[in-house]
KEMIMI-126208 format. One record per residue (C-alpha): x, y, z; chain. Coordinates in nm, 2 decimals. Layout:
<rs>
     east    north       up   kette
        X        Y        Z       A
...
</rs>
This chain:
<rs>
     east    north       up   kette
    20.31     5.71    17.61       A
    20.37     5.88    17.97       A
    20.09     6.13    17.91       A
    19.85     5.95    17.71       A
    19.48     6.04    17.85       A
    19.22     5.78    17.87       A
    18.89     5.91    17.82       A
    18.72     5.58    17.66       A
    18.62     5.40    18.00       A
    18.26     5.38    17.85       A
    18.39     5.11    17.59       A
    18.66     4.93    17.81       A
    18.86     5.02    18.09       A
    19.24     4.91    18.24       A
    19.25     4.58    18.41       A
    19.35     4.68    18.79       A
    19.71     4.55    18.93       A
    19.50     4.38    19.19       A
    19.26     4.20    18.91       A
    19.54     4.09    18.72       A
    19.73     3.95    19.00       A
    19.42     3.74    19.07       A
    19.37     3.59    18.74       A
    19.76     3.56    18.68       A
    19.77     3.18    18.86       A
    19.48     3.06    18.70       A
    19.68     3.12    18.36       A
    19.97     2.91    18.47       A
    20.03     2.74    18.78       A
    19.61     2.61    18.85       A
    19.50     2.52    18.50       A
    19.26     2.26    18.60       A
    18.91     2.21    18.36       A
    18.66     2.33    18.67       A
    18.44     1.99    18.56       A
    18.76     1.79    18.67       A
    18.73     1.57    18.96       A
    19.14     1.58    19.09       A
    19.29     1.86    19.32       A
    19.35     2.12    19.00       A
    18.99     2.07    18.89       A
    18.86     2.13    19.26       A
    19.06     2.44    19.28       A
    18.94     2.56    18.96       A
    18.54     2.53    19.06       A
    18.60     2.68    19.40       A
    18.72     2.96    19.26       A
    18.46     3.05    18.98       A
    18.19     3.00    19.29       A
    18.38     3.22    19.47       A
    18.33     3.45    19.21       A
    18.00     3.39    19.14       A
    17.95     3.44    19.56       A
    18.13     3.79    19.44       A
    17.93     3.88    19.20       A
    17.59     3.82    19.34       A
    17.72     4.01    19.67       A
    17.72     4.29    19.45       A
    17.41     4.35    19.28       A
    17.17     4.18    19.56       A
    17.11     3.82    19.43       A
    17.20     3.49    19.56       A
    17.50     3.31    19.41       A
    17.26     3.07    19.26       A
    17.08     3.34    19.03       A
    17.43     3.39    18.89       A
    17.57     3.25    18.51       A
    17.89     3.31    18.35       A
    17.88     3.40    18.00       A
    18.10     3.54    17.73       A
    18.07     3.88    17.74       A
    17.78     4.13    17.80       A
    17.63     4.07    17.44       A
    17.58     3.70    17.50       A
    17.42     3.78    17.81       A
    17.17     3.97    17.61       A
    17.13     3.71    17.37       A
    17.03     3.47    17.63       A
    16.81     3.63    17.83       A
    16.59     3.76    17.55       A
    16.56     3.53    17.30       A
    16.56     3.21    17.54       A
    16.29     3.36    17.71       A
    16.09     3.48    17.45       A
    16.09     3.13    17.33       A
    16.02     2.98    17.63       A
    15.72     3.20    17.74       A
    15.57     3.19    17.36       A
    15.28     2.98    17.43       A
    15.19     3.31    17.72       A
    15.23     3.55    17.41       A
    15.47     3.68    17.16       A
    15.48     4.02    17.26       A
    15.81     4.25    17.40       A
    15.85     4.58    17.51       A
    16.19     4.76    17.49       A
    16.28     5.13    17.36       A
    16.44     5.26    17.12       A
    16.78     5.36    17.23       A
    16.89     4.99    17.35       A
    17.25     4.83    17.30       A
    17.27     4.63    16.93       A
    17.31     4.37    17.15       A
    16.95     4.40    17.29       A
    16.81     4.56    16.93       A
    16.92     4.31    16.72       A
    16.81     4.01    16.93       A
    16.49     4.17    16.91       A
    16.49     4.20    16.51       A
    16.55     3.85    16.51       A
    16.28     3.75    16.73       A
    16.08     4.00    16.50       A
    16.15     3.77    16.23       A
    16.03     3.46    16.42       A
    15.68     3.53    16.50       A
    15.74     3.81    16.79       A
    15.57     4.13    16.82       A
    15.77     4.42    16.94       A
    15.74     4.74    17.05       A
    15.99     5.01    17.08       A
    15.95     5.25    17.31       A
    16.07     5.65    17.20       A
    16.23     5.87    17.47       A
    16.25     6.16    17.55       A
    16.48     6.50    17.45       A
    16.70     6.38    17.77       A
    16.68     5.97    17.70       A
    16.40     5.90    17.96       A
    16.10     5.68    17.90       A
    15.78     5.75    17.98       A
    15.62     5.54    18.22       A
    15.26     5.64    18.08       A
    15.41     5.50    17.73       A
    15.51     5.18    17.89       A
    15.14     5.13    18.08       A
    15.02     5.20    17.73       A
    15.22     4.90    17.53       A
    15.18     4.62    17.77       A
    14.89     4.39    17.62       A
    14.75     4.01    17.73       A
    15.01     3.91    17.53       A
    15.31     4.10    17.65       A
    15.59     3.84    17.77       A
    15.90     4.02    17.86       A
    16.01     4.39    17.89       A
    16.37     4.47    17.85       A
    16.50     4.85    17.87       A
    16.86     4.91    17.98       A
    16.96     5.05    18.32       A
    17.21     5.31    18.17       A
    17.27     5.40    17.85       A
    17.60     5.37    17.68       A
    17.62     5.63    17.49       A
    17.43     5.95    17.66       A
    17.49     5.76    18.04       A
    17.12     5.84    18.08       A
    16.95     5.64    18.36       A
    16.63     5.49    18.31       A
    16.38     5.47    18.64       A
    16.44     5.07    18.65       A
    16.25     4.99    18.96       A
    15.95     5.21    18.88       A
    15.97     5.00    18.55       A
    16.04     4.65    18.73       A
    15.71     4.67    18.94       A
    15.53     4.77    18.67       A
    15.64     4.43    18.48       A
    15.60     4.28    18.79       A
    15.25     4.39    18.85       A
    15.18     4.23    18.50       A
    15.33     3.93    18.55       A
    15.61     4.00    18.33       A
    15.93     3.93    18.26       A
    16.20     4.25    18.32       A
    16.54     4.23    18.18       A
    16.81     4.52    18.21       A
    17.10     4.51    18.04       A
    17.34     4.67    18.32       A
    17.68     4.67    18.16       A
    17.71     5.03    18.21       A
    17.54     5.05    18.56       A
    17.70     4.74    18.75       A
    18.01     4.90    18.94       A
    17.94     5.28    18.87       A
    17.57     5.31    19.06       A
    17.41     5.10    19.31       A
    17.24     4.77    19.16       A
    16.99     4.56    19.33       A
    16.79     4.32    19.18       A
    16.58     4.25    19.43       A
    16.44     4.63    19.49       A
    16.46     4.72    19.14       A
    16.20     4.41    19.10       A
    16.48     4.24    18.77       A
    16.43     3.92    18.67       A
    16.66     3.91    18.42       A
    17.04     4.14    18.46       A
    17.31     4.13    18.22       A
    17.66     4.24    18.34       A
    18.05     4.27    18.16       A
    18.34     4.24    18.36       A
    18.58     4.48    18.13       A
    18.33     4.77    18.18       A
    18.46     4.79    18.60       A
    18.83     4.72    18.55       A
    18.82     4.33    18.50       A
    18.90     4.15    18.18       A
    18.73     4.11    17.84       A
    18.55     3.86    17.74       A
    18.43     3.75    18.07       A
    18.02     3.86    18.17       A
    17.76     3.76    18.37       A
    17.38     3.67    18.35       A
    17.14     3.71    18.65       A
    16.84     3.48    18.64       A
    16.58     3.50    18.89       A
    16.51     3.21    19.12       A
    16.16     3.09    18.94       A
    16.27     3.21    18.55       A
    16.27     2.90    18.36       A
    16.53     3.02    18.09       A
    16.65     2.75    17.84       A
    16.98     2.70    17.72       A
    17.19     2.96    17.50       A
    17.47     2.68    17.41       A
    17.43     2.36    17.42       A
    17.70     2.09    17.44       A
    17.78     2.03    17.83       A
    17.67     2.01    18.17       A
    17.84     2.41    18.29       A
    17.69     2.65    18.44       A
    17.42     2.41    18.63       A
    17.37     2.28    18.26       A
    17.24     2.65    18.15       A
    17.55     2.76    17.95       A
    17.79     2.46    17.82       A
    18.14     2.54    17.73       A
    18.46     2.49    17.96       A
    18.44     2.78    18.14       A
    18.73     3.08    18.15       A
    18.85     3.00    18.50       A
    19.10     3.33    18.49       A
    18.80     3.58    18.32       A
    18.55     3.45    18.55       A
    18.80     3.51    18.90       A
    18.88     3.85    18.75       A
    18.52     3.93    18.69       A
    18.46     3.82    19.10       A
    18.77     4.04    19.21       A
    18.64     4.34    19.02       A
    18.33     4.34    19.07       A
    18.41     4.30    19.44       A
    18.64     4.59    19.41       A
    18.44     4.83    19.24       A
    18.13     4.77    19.48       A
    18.32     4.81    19.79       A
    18.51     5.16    19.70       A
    18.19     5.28    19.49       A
    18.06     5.56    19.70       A
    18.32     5.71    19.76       A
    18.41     5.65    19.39       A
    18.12     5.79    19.22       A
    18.14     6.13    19.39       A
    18.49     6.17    19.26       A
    18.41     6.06    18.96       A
    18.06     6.29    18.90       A
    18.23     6.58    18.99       A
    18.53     6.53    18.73       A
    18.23     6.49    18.48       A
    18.07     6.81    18.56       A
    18.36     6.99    18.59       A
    18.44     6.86    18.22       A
    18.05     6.91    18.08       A
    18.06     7.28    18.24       A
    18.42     7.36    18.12       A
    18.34     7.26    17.78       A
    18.01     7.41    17.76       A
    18.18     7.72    17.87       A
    18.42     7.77    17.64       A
    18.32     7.63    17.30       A
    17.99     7.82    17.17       A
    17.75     7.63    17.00       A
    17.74     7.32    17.19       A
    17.51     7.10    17.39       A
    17.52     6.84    17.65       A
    17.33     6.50    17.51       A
    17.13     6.29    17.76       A
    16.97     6.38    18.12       A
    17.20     6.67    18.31       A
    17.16     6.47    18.67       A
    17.01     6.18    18.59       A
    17.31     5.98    18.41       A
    17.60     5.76    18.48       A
    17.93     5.95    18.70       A
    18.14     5.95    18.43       A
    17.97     6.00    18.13       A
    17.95     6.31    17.97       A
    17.84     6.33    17.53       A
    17.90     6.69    17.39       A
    17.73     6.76    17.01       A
    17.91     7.05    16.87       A
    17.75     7.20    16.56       A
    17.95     7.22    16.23       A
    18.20     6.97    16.30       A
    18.22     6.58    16.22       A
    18.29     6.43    16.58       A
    18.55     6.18    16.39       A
    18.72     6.45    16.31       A
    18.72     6.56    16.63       A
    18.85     6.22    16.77       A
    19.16     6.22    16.53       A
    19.25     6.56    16.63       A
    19.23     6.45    17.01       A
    19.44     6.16    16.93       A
    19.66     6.35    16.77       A
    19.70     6.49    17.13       A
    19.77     6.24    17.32       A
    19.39     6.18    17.41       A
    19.13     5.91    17.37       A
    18.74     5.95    17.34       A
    18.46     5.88    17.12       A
    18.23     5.96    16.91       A
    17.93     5.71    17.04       A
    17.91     5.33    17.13       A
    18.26     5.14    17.07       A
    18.04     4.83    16.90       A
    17.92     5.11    16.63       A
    18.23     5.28    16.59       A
    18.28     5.16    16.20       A
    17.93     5.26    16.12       A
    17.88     5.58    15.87       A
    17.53     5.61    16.01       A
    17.44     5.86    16.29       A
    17.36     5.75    16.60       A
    17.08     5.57    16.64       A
    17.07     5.67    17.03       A
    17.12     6.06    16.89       A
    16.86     6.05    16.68       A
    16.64     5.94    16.91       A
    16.65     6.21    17.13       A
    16.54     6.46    16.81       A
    16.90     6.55    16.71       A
    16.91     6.62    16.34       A
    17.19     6.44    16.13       A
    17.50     6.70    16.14       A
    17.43     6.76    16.53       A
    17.45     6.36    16.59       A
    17.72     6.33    16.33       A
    17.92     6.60    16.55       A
    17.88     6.42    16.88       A
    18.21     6.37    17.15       A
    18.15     6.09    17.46       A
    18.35     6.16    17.71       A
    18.37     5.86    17.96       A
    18.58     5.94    18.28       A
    18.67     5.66    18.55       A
    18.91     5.51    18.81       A
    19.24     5.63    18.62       A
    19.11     6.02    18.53       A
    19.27     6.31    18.73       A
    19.18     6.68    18.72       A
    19.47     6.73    18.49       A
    19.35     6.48    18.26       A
    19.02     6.73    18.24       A
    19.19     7.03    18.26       A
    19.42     6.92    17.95       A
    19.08     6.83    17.80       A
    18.87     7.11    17.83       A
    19.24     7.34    17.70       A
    19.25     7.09    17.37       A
    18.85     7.11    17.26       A
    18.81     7.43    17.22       A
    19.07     7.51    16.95       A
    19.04     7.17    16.77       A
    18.67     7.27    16.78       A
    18.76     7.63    16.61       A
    18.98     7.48    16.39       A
    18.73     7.25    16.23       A
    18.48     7.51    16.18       A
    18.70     7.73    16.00       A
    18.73     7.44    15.77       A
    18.34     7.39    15.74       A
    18.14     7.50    15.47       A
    17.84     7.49    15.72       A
    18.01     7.72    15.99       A
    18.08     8.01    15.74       A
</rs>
């Protein structure tokens, strides 16, 4: 559809022409299993250390901190439960807040369930921990802190490096999960004091299923699958040669053009935030005004169901969301919502608006024309409006 909008970058964005075209041989023509000793094999393994020379160029790590993974969530998987397991006769105690990825919240309830203590830190009205609340939790036993760079949903930003030398300080652990930050603000391990960073290539215009685990030279982190000698033996499993190139080419990509980027991109965001606070009464922005991702922008309007909203938007020729992509089949409010003190039917009648690469000022103008009379129209419908 010509003028189909794309407002959904937040869950997944459009593999570039030039990512693609990267990935494309390693499909057909060079084929070869990386752990292969003859010429297809070689070319293979150059490539994914290419990439892996890629992606530590962009986030301030050497290419040896760098493992491929699966995806994002396997990433978090990895870094928090191996080293919770591995650091168990230090403690049993973890710090992370309340507003994480499932990815990072459910890894947690499991570890909960194996003899791990943890603490969830609240947030604030805008999605900010406190620092003062994270001096508070740490104990003699406290092992690993993990609290997300960005957040998905509200694009708040979290002060990472204030948080990394505190962990440091302590002696330990930090793990971000960066899957919204990698690409869209600057990332550096090194001054934001990480041990532990977790990044997904189809979050910066490369493909799904490929991500990325940094591990600090000195973090002794066991191995998440077992079976094979990938991955410096950390992560067995032939690897995905043509995910793992497009991951590299991306990330490359998105790093080099990023400032100029991000400015474009922030002001399409305010100029959508303002326009639709503006014109549709009764609204409010969700998350940090400043302090949050370039493209992200999450709207609660009261009296309307933010599904509802979504259809109606579709039925336009535009796509959006009503929270995280990974929760999208879930009745419940969200979790991240309801952390910053939203009541139910303000949560329930959320709209996340993710702008990126492909968004114009038409696209937002078209937007900001559409909300306010699908808004209207839902209200008038609403027993809770009259």
């Amino acid at each position: 559809m010509s003028d189909f909008i794309y407002f959904d970058n937040a869950a997944t964005t459009k593999v570039r022409d030039e990512v693609f075209e990267a990935m494309a041989p390693f499909l057909k023509d060079a084929y070869g299993n990386p752990s292969s000793v003859y010429k297809l094999g070689r070319e293979a393994k150059n490539a994914i250390e290419k990439a892996r020379e890629q992606t530590a160029a962009a986030i301030g790590a050497k290419p040896a901190e760098i493992f491929f993974t699966g995806s994002g969530t396997e990433s978090d998987n990895w870094a928090i439960i191996s080293a919770a397991f591995a650091n168990k006769d230090k403690g049993n105690h973890i710090i992370t807040s309340n507003i994480e990825h499932h990815a990072v919240l459910h890894s947690c309830e499991y570890l909960s369930k194996n003899g791990f203590d943890i603490t969830y830190l609240p947030v604030d009205s805008s999605g900010i921990i406190k620092i003062s609340d994270l001096k508070a939790a740490i104990r003699p036993e406290t092992i690993l802190i993990s609290i997300m760079y960005a957040n998905n949903e509200i694009g708040t930003i979290q002060p990472i490096a204030e948080i990394g030398a505190i962990a440091g300080a302590n002696n330990i652990l930090f793990h971000t999960d960066a899957v919204q930050a990698v690409g869209h603000v600057p990332v550096n391990v090194v001054k934001d004091c990480v041990d532990l960073l977790t990044l997904s290539a189809h979050k910066f215009h490369g493909p799904k299923g490929a991500g990325a685990l940094y591990v600090r030279s000195g973090v002794k982190l066991p191995s998440f699958i077992h079976g094979g000698g990938q991955e410096k033996g950390r992560r067995a499993g032939t690897e995905n040669v043509a995910g793992i190139v497009g991951l590299g080419c991306a990330i490359e990509l998105i790093t080099r053009e990023m400032a100029g980027e991000s400015v474009r991109v922030r002001k399409l965001r305010d100029k959508i935030i303002d326009g639709i606070l503006e014109s549709v009464p009764n609204s409010q922005l969700n998350g940090h005004r400043d302090k949050r991702l370039p493209g992200n922008a999450n709207i609660s309007f009261d009296y309307v169901e933010g599904e509802s909203i979504l259809l109606m938007l579709d039925m336009k020729g535009i796509a959006a969301s009503s929270g995280s992509a990974c929760t999208s089949g879930s009745l419940n409010p969200s979790h991240v919502l309801m952390a910053l003190g939203l009541p139910h039917e303000k949560a329930h009648g959320s709209l996340r608006v993710s702008a990126g690469r492909y968004n114009t000022d038409e696209d937002a103008d078209k937007l900001i024309a559409e909300i306010g009379p699908i808004v209207n129209k839902l209200r008038a419908m609403s027993p809770l409006a009259k």
